[in-house]
DRENMAR-512050 format. One record per residue (C-alpha): residue in three letters; x, y, z. Coordinates in steps of 0.25 Angstrom, whole numbers. Layout:
<rec><residuo>ALA</residuo><c1>X</c1><c2>Y</c2><c3>Z</c3></rec>
...
END
This chain:
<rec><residuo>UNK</residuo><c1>865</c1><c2>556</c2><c3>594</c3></rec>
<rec><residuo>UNK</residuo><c1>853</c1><c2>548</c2><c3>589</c3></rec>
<rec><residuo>UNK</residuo><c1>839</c1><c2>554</c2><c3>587</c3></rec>
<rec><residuo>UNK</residuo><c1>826</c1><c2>548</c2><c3>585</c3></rec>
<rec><residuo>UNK</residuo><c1>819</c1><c2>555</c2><c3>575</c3></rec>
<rec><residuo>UNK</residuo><c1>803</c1><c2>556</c2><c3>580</c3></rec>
<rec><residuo>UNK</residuo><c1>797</c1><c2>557</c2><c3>567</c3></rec>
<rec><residuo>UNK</residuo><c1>789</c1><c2>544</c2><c3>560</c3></rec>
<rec><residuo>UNK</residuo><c1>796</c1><c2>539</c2><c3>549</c3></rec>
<rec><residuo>UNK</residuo><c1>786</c1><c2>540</c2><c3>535</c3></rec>
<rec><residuo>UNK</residuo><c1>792</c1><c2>531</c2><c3>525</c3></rec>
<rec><residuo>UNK</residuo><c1>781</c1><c2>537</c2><c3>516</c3></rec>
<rec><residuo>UNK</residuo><c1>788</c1><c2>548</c2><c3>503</c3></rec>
<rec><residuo>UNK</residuo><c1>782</c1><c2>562</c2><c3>499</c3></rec>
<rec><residuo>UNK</residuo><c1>787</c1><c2>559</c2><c3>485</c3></rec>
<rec><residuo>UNK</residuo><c1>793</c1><c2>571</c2><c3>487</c3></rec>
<rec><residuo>UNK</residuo><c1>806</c1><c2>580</c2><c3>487</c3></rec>
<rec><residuo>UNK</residuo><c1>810</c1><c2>592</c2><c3>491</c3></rec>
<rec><residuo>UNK</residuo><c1>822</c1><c2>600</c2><c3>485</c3></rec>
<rec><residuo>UNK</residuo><c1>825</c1><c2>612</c2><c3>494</c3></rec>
<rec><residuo>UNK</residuo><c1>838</c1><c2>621</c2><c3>500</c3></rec>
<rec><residuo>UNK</residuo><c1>846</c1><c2>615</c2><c3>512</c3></rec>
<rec><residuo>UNK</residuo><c1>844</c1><c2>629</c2><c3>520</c3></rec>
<rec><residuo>UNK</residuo><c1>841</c1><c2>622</c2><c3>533</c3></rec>
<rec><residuo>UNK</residuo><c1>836</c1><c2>635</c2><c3>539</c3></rec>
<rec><residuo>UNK</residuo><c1>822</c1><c2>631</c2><c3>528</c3></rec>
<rec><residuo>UNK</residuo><c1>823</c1><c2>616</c2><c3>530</c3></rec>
<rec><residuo>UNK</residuo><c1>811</c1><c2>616</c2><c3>539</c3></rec>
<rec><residuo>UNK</residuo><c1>803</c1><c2>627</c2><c3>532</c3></rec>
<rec><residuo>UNK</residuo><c1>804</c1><c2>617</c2><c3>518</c3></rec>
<rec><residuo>UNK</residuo><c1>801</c1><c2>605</c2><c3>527</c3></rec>
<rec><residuo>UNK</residuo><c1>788</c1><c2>613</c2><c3>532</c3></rec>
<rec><residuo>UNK</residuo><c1>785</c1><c2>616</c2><c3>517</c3></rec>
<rec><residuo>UNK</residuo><c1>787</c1><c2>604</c2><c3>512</c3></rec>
<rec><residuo>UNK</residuo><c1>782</c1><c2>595</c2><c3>521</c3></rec>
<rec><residuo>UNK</residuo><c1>768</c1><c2>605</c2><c3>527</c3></rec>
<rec><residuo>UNK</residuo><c1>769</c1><c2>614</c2><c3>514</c3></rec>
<rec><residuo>UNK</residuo><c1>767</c1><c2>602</c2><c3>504</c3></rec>
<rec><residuo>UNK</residuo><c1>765</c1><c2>591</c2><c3>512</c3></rec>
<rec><residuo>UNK</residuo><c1>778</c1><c2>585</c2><c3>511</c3></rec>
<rec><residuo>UNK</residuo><c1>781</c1><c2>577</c2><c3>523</c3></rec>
<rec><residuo>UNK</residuo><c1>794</c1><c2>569</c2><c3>518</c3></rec>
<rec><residuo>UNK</residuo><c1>799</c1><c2>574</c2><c3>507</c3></rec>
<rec><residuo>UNK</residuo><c1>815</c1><c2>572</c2><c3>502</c3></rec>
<rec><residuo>UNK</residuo><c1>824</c1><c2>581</c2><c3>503</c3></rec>
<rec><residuo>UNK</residuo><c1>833</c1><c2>588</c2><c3>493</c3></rec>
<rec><residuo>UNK</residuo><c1>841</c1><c2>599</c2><c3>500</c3></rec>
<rec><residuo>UNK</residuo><c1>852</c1><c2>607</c2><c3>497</c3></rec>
<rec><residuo>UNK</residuo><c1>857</c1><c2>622</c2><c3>496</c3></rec>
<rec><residuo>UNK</residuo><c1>847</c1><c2>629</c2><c3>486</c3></rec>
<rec><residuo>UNK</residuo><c1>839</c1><c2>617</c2><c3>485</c3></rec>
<rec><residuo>UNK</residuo><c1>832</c1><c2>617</c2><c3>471</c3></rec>
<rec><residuo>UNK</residuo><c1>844</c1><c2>628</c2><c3>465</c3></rec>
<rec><residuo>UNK</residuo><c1>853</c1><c2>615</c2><c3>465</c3></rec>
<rec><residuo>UNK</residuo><c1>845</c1><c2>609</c2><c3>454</c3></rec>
<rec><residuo>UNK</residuo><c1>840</c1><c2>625</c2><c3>446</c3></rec>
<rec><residuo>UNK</residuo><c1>853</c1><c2>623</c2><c3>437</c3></rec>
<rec><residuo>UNK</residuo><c1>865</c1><c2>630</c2><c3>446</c3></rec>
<rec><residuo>UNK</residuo><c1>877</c1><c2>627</c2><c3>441</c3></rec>
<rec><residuo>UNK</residuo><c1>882</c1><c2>631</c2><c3>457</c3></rec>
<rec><residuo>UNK</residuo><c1>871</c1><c2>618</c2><c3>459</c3></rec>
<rec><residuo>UNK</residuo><c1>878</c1><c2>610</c2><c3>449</c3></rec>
<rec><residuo>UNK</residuo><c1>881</c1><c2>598</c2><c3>460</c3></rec>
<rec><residuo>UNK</residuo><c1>871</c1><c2>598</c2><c3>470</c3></rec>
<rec><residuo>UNK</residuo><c1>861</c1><c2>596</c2><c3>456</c3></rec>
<rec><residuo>UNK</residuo><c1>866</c1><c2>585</c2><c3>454</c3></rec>
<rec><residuo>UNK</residuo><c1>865</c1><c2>579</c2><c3>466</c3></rec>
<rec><residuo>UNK</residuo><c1>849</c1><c2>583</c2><c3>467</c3></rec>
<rec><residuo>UNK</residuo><c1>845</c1><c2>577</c2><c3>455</c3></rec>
<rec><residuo>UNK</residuo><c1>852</c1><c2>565</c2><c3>460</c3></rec>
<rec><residuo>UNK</residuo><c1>844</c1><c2>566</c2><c3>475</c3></rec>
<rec><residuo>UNK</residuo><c1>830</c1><c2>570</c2><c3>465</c3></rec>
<rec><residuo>UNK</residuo><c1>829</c1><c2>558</c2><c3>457</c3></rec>
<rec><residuo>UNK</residuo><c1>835</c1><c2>548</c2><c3>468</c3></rec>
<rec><residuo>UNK</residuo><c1>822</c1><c2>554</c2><c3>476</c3></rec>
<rec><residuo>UNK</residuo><c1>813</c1><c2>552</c2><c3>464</c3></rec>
<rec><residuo>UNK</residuo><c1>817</c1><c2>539</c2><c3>462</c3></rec>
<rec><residuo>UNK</residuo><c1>818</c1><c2>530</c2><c3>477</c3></rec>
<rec><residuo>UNK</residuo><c1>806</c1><c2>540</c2><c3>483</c3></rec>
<rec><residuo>UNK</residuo><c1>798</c1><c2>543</c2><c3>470</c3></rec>
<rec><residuo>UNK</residuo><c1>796</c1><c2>557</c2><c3>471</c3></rec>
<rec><residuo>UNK</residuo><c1>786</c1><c2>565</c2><c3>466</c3></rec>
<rec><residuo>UNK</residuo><c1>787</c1><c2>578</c2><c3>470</c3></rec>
<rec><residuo>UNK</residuo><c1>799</c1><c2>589</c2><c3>471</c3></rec>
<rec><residuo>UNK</residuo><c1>798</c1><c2>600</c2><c3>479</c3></rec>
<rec><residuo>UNK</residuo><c1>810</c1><c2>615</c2><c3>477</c3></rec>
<rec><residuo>UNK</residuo><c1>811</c1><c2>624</c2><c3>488</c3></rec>
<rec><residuo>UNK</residuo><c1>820</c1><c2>636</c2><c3>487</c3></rec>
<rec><residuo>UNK</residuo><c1>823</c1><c2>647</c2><c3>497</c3></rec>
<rec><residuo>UNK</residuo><c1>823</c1><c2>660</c2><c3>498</c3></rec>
<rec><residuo>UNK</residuo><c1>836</c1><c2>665</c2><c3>503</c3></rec>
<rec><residuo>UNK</residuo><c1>843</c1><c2>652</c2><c3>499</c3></rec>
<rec><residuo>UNK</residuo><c1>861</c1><c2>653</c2><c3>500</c3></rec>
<rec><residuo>UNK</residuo><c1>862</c1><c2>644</c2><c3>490</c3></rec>
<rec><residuo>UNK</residuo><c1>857</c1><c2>654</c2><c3>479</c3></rec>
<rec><residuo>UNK</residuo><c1>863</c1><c2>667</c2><c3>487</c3></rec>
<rec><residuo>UNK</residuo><c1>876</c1><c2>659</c2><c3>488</c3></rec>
<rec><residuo>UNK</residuo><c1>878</c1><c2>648</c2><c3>478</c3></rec>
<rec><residuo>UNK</residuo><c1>871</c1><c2>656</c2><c3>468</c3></rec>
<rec><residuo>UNK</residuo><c1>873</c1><c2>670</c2><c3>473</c3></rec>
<rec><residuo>UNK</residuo><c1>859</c1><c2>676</c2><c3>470</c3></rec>
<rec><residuo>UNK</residuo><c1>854</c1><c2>686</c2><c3>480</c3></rec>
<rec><residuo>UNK</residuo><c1>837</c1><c2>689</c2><c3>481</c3></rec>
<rec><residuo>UNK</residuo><c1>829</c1><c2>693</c2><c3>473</c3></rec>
<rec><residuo>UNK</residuo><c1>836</c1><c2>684</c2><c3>462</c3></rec>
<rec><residuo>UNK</residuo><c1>840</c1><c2>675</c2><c3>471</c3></rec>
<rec><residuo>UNK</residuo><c1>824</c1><c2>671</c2><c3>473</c3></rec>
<rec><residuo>UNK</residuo><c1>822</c1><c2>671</c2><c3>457</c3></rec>
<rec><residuo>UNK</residuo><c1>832</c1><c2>662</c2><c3>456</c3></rec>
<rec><residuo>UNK</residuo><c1>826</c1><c2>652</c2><c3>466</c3></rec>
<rec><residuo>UNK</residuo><c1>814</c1><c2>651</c2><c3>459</c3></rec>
<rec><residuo>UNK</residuo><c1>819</c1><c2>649</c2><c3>445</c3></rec>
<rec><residuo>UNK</residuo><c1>828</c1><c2>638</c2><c3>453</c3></rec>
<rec><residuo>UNK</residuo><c1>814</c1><c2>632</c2><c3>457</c3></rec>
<rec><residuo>UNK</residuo><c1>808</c1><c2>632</c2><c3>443</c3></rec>
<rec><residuo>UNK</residuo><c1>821</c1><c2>626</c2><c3>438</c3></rec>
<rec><residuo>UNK</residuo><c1>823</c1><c2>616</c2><c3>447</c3></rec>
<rec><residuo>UNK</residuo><c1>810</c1><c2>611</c2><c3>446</c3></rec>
<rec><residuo>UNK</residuo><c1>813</c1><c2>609</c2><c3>431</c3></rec>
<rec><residuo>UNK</residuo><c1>824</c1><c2>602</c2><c3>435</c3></rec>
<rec><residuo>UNK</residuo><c1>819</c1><c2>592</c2><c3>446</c3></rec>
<rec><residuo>UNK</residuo><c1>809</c1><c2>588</c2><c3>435</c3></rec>
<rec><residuo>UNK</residuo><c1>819</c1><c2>588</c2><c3>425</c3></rec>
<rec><residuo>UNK</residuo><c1>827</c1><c2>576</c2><c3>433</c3></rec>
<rec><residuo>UNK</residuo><c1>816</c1><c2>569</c2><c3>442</c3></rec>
<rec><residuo>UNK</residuo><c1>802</c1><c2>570</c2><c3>433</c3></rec>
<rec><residuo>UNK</residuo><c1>796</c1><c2>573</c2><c3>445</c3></rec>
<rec><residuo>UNK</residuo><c1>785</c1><c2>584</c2><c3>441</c3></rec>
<rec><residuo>UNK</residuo><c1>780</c1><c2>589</c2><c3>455</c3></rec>
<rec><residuo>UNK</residuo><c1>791</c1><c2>599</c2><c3>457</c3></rec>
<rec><residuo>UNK</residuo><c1>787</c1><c2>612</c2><c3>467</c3></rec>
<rec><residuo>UNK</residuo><c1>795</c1><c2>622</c2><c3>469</c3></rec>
<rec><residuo>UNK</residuo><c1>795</c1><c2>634</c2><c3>481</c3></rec>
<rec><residuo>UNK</residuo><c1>803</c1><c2>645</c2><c3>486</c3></rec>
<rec><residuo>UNK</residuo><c1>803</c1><c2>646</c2><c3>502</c3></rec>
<rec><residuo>UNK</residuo><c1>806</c1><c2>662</c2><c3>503</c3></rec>
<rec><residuo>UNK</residuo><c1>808</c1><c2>666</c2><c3>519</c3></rec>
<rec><residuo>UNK</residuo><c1>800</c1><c2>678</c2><c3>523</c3></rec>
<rec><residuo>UNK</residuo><c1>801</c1><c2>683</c2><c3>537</c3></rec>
<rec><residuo>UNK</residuo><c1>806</c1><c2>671</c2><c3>544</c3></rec>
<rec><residuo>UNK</residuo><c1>796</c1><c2>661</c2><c3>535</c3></rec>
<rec><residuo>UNK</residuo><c1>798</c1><c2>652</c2><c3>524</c3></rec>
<rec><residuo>UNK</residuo><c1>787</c1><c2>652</c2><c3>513</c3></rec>
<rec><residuo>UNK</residuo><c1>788</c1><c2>642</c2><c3>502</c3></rec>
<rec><residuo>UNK</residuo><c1>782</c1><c2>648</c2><c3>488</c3></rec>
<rec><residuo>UNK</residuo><c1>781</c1><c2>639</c2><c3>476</c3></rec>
<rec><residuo>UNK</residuo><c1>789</c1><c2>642</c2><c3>465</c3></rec>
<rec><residuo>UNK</residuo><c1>783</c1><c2>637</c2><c3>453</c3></rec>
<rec><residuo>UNK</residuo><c1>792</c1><c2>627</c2><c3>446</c3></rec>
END
């Protein structure tokens, strides 16, 4: 099969990443937030289960750690970032099943996670613009609040 995208190629960079949960059923609600929300029309991607949890210090995130701070400073260095945006979910399997936490911990935990993984992103990059939010789904609608980091 072969398909012809019909959106224009931008060469120009936000400067930005985001690191967020590979929950496909939220991948167009973060891409809405990022790019209408904060004005992020191309940002890089950094996505896997639980997102930002893989770099909060689990030792159950021991590998996929690694791996990120490797993706983080490749990105910092050929496309100069700037700025780092965390995004965590409400609801996410990768703290009810990895991390077994049920709500309301399970919440608390996530945000603490934000706060520490926004240390840690600053700890390996230097990059000082760091935000943080928590996307909580509320009668079939995603809202992002800022967690603050």
């Amino acid at each position: 099969m072969n398909y012809k995208s019909s959106v224009r190629y931008d060469a120009s960079r936000m400067h930005a990443a985001a690191l967020y949960c590979s929950d496909g059923r939220l991948g167009e609600h973060f891409d809405d937030f990022l790019q209408n929300g904060l004005g992020l029309p191309r940002y890089d991607r950094l996505c896997l289960p639980g997102g930002p949890a893989c770099v909060a210090g689990h030792p159950q995130a021991h590998l996929e750690e690694s791996g990120v701070v490797d993706e983080l400073n490749f990105l910092v260095e050929v496309h100069k970032l700037k700025r780092v945006v965390l995004i965590t979910h409400s609801g996410c399997a990768f703290y009810g099943s990895r991390l077994e936490l049920k709500e309301p911990r399970m919440e608390l935990v996530q945000k603490a996670d934000l706060v520490r993984a926004a240390a840690f992103v600053h700890r390996v990059t230097g990059i000082d613009k760091i935000d943080a939010y928590f996307a909580r789904l509320t009668d079939g609608q995603v809202h992002f609040e800022r967690v603050d980091a």
